[in-house]
Every structure is written in C-alpha cells, then in structure tokens.
C-alpha positions as CSV (number, residue, x, y, z in Angstrom):
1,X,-35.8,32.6,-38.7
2,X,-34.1,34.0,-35.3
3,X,-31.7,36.9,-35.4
4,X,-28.5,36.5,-33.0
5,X,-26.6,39.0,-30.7
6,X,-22.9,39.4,-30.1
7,X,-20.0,38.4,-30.6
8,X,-19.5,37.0,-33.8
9,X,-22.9,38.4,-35.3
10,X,-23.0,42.2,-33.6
11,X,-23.2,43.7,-37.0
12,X,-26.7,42.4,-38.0
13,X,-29.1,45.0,-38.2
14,X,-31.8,44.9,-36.0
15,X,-35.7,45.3,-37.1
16,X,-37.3,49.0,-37.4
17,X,-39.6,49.9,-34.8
18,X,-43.3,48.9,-34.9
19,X,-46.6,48.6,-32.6
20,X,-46.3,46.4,-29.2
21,X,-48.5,43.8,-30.0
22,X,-48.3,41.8,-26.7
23,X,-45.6,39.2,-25.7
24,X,-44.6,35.5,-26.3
25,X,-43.4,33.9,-23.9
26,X,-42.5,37.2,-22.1
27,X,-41.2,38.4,-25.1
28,X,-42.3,41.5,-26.5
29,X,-44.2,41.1,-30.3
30,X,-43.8,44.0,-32.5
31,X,-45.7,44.6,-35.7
32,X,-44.3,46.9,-38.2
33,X,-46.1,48.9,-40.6
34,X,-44.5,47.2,-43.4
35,X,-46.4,43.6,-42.3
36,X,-49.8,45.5,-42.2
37,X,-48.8,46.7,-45.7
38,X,-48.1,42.4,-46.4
39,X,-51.5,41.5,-45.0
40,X,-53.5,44.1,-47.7
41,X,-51.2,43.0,-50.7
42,X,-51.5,39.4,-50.1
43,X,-55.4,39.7,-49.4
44,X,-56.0,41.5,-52.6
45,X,-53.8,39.2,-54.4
46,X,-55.5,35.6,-53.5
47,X,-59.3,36.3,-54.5
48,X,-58.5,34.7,-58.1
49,X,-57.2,32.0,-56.7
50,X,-59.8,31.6,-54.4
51,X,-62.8,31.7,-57.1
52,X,-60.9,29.0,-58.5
53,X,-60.9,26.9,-56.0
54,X,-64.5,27.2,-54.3
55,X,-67.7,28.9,-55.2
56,X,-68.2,31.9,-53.6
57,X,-68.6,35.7,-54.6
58,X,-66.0,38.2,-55.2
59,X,-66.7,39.6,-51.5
60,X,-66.8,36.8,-50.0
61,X,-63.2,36.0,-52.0
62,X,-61.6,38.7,-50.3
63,X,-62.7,37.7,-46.8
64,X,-61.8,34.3,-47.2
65,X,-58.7,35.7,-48.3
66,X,-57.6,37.9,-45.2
67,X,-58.7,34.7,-43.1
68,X,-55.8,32.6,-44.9
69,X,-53.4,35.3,-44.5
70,X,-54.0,35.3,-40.9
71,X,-53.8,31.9,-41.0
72,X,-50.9,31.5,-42.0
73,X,-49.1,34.4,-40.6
74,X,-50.8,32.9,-37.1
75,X,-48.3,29.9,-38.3
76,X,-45.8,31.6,-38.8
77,X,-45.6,33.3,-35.0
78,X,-46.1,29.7,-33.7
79,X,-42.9,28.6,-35.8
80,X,-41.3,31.6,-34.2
81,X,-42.6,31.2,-30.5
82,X,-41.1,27.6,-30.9
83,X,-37.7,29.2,-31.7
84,X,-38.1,31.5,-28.4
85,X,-39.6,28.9,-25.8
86,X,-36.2,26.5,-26.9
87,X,-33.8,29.7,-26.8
88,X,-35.1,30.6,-23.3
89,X,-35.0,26.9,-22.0
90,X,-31.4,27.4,-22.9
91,X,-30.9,30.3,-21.3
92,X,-30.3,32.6,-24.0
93,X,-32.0,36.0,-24.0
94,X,-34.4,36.8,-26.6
95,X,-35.1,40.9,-27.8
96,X,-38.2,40.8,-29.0
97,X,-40.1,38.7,-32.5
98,X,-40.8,41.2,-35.0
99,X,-43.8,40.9,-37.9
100,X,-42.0,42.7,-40.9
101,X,-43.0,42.2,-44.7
102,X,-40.7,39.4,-45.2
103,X,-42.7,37.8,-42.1
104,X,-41.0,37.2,-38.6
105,X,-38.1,37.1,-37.1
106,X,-37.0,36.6,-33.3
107,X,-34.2,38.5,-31.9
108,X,-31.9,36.3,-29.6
109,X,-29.7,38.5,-28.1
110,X,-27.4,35.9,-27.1
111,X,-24.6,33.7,-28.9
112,X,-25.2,29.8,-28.2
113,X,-22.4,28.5,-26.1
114,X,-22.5,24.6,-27.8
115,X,-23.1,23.9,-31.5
116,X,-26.1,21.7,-29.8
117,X,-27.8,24.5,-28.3
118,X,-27.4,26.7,-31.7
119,X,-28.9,23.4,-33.8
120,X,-31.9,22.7,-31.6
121,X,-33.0,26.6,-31.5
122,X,-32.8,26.5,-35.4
123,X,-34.4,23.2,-35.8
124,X,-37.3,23.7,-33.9
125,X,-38.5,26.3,-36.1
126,X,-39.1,23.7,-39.4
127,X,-39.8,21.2,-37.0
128,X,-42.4,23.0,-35.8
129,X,-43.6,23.9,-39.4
130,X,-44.0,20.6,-41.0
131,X,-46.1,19.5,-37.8
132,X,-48.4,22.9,-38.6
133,X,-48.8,21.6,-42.0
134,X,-49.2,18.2,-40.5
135,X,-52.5,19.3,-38.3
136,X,-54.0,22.2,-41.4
137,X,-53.7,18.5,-43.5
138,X,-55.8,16.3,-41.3
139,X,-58.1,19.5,-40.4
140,X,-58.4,19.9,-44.4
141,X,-59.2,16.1,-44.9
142,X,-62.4,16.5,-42.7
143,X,-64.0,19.3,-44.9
144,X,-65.6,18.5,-49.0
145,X,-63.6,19.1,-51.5
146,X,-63.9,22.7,-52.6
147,X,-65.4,23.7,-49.8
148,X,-64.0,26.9,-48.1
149,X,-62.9,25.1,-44.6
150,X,-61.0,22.4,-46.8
151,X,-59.3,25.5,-48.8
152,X,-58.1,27.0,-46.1
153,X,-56.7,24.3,-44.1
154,X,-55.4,22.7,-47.3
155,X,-53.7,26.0,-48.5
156,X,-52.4,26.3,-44.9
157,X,-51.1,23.1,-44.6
158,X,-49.1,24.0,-48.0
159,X,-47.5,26.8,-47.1
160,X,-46.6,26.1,-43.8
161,X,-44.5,22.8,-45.9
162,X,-43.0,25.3,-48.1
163,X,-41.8,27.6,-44.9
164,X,-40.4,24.5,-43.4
165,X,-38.4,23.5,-47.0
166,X,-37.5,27.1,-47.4
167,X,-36.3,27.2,-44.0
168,X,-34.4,23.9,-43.9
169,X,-31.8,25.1,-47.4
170,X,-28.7,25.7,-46.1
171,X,-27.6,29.1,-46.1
172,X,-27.5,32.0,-43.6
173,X,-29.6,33.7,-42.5
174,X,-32.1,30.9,-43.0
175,X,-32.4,27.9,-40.0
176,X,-31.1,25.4,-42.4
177,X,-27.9,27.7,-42.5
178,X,-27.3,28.0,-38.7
179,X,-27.9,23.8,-38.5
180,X,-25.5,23.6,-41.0
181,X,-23.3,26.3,-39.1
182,X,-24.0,24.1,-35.7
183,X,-22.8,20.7,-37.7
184,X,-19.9,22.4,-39.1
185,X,-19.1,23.7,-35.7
186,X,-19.1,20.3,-33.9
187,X,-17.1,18.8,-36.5
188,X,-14.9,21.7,-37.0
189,X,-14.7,23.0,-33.4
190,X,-14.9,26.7,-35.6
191,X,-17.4,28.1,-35.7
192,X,-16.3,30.9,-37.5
193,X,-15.8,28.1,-40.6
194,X,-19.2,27.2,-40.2
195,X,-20.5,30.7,-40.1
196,X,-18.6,31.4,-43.4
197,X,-19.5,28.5,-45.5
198,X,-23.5,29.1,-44.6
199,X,-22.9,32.6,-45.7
200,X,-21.8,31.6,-49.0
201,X,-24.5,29.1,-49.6
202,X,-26.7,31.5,-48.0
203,X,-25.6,34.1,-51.5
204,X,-26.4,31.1,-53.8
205,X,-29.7,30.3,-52.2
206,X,-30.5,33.9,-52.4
207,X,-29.4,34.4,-55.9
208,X,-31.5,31.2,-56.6
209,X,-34.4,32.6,-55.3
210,X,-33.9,35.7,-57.4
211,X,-33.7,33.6,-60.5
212,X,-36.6,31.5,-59.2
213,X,-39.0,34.7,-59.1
214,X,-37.7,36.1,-62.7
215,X,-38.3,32.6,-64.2
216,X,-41.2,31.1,-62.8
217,X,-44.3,33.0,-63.6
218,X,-43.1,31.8,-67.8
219,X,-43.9,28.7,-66.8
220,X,-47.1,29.3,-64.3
221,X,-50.7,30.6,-65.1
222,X,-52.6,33.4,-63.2
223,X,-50.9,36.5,-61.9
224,X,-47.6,35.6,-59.9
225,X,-47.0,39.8,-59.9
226,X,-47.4,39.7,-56.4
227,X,-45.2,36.3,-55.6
228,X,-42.6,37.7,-57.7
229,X,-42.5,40.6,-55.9
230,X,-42.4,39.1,-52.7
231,X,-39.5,36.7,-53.9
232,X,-37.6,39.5,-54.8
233,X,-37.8,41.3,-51.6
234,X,-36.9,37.5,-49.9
235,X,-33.8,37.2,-51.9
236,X,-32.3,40.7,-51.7
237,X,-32.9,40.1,-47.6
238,X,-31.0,36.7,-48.0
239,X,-28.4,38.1,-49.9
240,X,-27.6,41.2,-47.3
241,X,-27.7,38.8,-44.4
242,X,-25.7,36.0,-46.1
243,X,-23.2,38.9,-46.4
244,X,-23.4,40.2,-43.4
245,X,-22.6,36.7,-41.8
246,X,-19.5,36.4,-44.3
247,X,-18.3,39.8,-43.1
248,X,-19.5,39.0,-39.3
249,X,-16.8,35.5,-39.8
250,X,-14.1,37.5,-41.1
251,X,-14.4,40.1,-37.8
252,X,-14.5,37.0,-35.9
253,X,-11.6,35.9,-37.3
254,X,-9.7,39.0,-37.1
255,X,-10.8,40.2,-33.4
256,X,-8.5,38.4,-31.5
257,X,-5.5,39.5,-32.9
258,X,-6.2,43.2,-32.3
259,X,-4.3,44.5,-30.1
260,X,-3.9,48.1,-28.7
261,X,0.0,48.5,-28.9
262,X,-0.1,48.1,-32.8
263,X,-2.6,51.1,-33.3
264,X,-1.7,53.6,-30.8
265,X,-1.5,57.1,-32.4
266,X,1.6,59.7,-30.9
267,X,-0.2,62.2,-28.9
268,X,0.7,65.5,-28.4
269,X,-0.1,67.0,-25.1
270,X,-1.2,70.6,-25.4
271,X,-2.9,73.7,-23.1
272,X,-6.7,74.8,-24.0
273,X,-5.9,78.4,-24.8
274,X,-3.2,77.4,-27.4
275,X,-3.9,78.3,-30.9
276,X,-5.2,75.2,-32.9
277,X,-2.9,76.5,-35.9
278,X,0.3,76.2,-33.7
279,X,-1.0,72.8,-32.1
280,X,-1.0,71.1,-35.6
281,X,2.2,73.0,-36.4
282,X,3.7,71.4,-33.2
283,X,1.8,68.1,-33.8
284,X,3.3,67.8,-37.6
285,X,7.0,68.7,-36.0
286,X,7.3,65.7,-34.2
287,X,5.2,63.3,-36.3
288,X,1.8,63.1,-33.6
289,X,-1.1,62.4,-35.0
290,X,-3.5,63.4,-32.3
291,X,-4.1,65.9,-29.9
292,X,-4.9,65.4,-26.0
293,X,-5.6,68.8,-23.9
294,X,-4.4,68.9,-20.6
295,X,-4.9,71.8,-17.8
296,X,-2.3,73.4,-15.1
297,X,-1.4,70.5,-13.6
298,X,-0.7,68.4,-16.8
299,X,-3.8,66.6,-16.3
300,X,-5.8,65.2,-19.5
301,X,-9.2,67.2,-20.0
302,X,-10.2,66.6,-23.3
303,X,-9.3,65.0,-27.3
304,X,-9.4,67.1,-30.3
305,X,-10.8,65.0,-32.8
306,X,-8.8,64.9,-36.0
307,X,-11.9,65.2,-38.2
308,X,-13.3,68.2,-36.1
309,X,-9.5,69.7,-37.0
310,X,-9.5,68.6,-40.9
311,X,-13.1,70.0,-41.1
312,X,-11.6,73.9,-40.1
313,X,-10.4,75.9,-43.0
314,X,-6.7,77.0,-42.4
315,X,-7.0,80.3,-42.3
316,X,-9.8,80.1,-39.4
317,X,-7.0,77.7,-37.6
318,X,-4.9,80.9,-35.9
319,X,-7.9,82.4,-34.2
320,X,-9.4,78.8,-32.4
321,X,-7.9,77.5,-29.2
322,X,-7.7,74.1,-29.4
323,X,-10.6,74.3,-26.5
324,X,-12.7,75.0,-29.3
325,X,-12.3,71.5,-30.5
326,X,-11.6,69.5,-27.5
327,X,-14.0,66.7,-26.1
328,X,-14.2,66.4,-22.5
329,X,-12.3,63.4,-21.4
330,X,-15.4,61.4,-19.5
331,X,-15.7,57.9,-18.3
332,X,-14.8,55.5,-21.1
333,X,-12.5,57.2,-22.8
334,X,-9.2,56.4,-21.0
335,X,-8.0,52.8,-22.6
336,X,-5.7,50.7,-21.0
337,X,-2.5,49.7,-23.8
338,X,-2.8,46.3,-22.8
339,X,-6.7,45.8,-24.2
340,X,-6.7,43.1,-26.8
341,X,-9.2,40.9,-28.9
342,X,-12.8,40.9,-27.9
343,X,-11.9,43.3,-24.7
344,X,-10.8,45.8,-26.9
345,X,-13.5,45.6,-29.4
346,X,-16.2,45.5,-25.9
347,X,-14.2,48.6,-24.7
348,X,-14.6,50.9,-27.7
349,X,-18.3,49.6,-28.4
350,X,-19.3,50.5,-24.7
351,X,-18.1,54.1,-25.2
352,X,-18.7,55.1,-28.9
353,X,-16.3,58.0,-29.8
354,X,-13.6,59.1,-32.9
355,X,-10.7,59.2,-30.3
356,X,-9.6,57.4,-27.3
357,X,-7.1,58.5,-24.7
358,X,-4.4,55.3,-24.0
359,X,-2.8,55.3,-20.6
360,X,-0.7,52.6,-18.3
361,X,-1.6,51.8,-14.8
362,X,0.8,54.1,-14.0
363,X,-0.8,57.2,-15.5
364,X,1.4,58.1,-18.1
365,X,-0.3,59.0,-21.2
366,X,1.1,56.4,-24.5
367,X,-1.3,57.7,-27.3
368,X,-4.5,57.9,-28.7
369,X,-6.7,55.0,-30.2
370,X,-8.7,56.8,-33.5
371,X,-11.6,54.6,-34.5
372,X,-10.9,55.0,-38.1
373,X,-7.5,53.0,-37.3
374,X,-9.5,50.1,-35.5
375,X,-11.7,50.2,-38.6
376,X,-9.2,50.0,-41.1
377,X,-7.3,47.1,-39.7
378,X,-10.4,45.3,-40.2
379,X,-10.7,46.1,-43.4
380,X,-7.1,45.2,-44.2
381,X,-8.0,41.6,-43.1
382,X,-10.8,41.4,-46.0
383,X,-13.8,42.8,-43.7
384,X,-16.4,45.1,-45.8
C-alpha cells in the first residue's frame, strides 16, 4: 500500500516514528516498535501450524516460525520497493516506507499528475506480489512434501497471493482502490469522483473484513486468536483511511471555491497599552470581531487572538493591555484579500496560526482571517 502527499490527500496521517533501518532505493526504511511487536506475536502464533505440517520439535517450530515471518515480511518490502522504484521513475517524491503492525506502507509525498502514473504505481505493488508467490511456488515444488524448505516456500507463496488479492479489492486506502480511483479518473476526468467512490468501497471492504474476522474462526479449526486479531486491527485501519479519503474528496471539492473576501473578520485597530476590557468594549460597539495592535505610527505589530481573549475571566480584563495578548505580526501572517482556492489553503498551511492579518497591495488593513472560520466553511460543505 503507498501513502500520498498533498493536495487532495494532505490530511492522511503520516506513520509514528521508528528505527532507521537503511534505505530503498534512497529511501529511508523505518521500523516501528509496533512491527517488532508483529514479528513475536506471529512467531509464537505459527508453531501449531507448523507441527502440523512437518516433523520437527517444538523448538525447532518456533525457529522455523520466525524464518516464515521474515519471509514473508521480506516480501512484503519487495512489494513495497516496487511501489517506490515506479514512483521515482515517475518523478514523484517518496518520504520514507515504514514497517508498522499492519505491515508496510511507502510514503509518496507527491500527487500523480496523470491517472496513468497513479494506476502503474498502485499496480505494481500486486503485480509484484503474485510474481513473489509465483517464484516461493516453483522454489516449494523442488522440496518433499512436508519437508520444512517446501513449507516455507509453499506458505510464502500463499500469502504473498493473498496480499496481492487483498490488495487488488477496490477500496481506499488499498492499491485496488487507487486503480480504481486512476480508471475512474480517466473516464471521469475527476478525480475527486474517483477518490470518493474508492473511499466508500474502501468502508465496505473494511466492514467486510471486520465481519470476516468475527465469523470465520466458527467455521475454521486451530486457534485463529491471533488472525482475528490482526483482522481487526486491518479493518479499523481501512475504515479510518477509507474515511479519511471521503473527507480528503469533499476538501477537494470545496478548496477551490474558498475565497478570502467571504471570510474576512472586521478588525479593530487598537494601541498596546489600551485596556483589553475597553478593546472588546470598542470591538463589540462597532460589530469587529478581531483585534490587530498597531504602534505610534499606525503600523500593525501584533493579533490578539480571540481564544487568548475568551480564555481571560472578565474581571481580570480592566487590568491587561491588550499587549498582554497580542502576537507579534511575523512573516506569514499578512494575507493578501485576493488569496483563493488552493493558494489560500497553501498560505495558511505554510504559516500555522489562530489569526491572520488581511491587507491590499496598497497597505490598508481589510480584516482578519480566524482559522476557526476557514474550518467551519469546510465543515458547512459536509467535511468531518
């Protein structure tokens, strides 16, 4: 699975921090402590299944074990290097691939420019799969049956299938659900649609998984504790990212009708040594909702944030200036009124603050830009 940057995806949460362990392709690899946690949960869950299968003794069960975890998690950073190496052929930048407990996942930073590019970097990944499973299959054929080389190229070539099938269903934030996002793309020419719709499937695959993991081990023999588990885990991480991807369309959607005129605060301009009681008794008199502080020569020096004032009790109010409050006005924090769409959203993402000042080419001060508006007229377009 690959993890993309801005624009339309800028709200996916990237991976925790981990231990560097090398690069790919240039590309720094970064194990978490979660995956370490994987690798002993998976190893003490497979000696059963082992026994069954050959005849060896509960120590060596456990070794041959870790060796098919490794195995296959060695699979799985090929099927993610093949996702890099095509994303940097391309030109796209790539963060980093990350080992976490629901595997791996590569970070490209980047949004593919051509609904081509974004279906070969997600289709190399279960291409590259099934041709894993291909090789452990024809590596497996050359061992007896039973014997621990034909297990573990046999159980490889299995799992590496079921990572390709897995990957290829439909639905965000799995590969199937940016090819099907790429194809609805070409024939859409929005991509936004085809982000959308793979989101949705992306909730039903997850919600099948879920039902998948509750209802399967009725049906199976051994202990499935641990799969069951680890489905769980798979379809709650499905489920977030299919909505993050809906919520990630509907900004999308929504960004390029922003525009700065229509959420402009009034702005009072006031002096640092005045009362912060009588500025909000000034500000209330004429219907401004924000505060700017300028010095002797009218110049702007800082914003009073209008949490920062709601957060001082009243009666503390009289004896604050509105100094007290004020943050300096630095680079960044003068917006130009005409900022719309995408530049406006780039603007305020560059400089993170509550307030922003707004001012024409000319100098003269129009308002203030609060955050909390820019938020709430994405909400009011349906974005959670």
């Amino acid at each position: 699975m690959s993890q993309e940057g801005p624009p339309a995806e800028r709200l996916t949460p990237r991976m925790a921090g981990g231990i560097s362990a090398g690069r790919i392709f240039g590309v720094p690899l970064v194990v978490t402590p979660t995956w370490l946690l994987l690798v002993v949960l998976a190893t003490l869950a497979m000696p059963s299944f082992i026994r069954d299968n050959v005849h060896v003794s509960t120590a060596a069960s456990y070794a041959v074990a870790l060796v098919l975890v490794l195995l296959v998690y060695g699979a799985v950073l090929v099927h993610e290097a093949s996702h890099v190496l095509v994303a940097k052929a391309l030109g796209l930048r790539v963060g980093r691939v990350v080992l976490q407990f629901l595997g791996a996942q590569s970070e490209v930073l980047d949004e593919p420019p051509t609904p081509a590019a974004e279906y070969l970097v997600a289709s190399v990944g279960p291409l590259t799969s099934v041709l894993l499973a291909g090789i452990a299959a024809a590596i497996g054929a050359q061992f007896p049956h039973h014997s621990v080389g034909w297990l573990l190229a046999e159980a490889t070539a299995a799992i590496n299938g079921v990572v390709a099938a897995f990957n290829l269903l439909p639905g965000m934030p799995l590969d199937g659900g940016r090819m099907l996002r790429a194809l609805l793309w070409h024939l859409t020419h929005d991509k936004l649609r085809g982000l959308l719709v793979a989101g949705w499937i992306g909730r039903l695959v997850a919600a099948g998984t879920f039902g998948y993991a509750m209802l399967a081990p009725k049906f199976e023999t051994g202990n499935a504790s641990f799969a069951t588990l680890y489905l769980f885990f798979v379809a709650v991480f499905i489920w977030v990212n299919a909505s993050l991807a809906i919520a990630q369309a509907r900004v999308g959607a929504v960004i390029p009708r922003l525009e700065m005129n229509s959420l402009i605060r009034p702005a009072l301009t006031v002096e640092a040594q005045l009362p912060l009681a009588e500025a909000v008794r000034r500000a209330r008199a004429i219907g401004a909702r924000a505060l700017v502080v300028v010095d002797s020569r009218d110049r702007w020096s800082g914003i009073v944030s209008e949490a920062a004032v709601q957060a001082t009790p009243p009666e503390r109010q009289p004896w604050m200036s509105v100094s007290d409050l004020a943050r300096p006005v630095e680079s960044g924090l003068v917006l130009s009124p005409t900022l719309t769409g995408e530049d406006l959203m780039t603007a305020v993402q560059q400089t993170p603050a509550t307030e922003y000042l707004v001012a024409g080419a000319d100098g003269n001060l129009k308002g203030v830009l609060a955050r909390a508006d820019l938020v709430a007229a994405l909400r009011a377009a349906g974005v959670r």
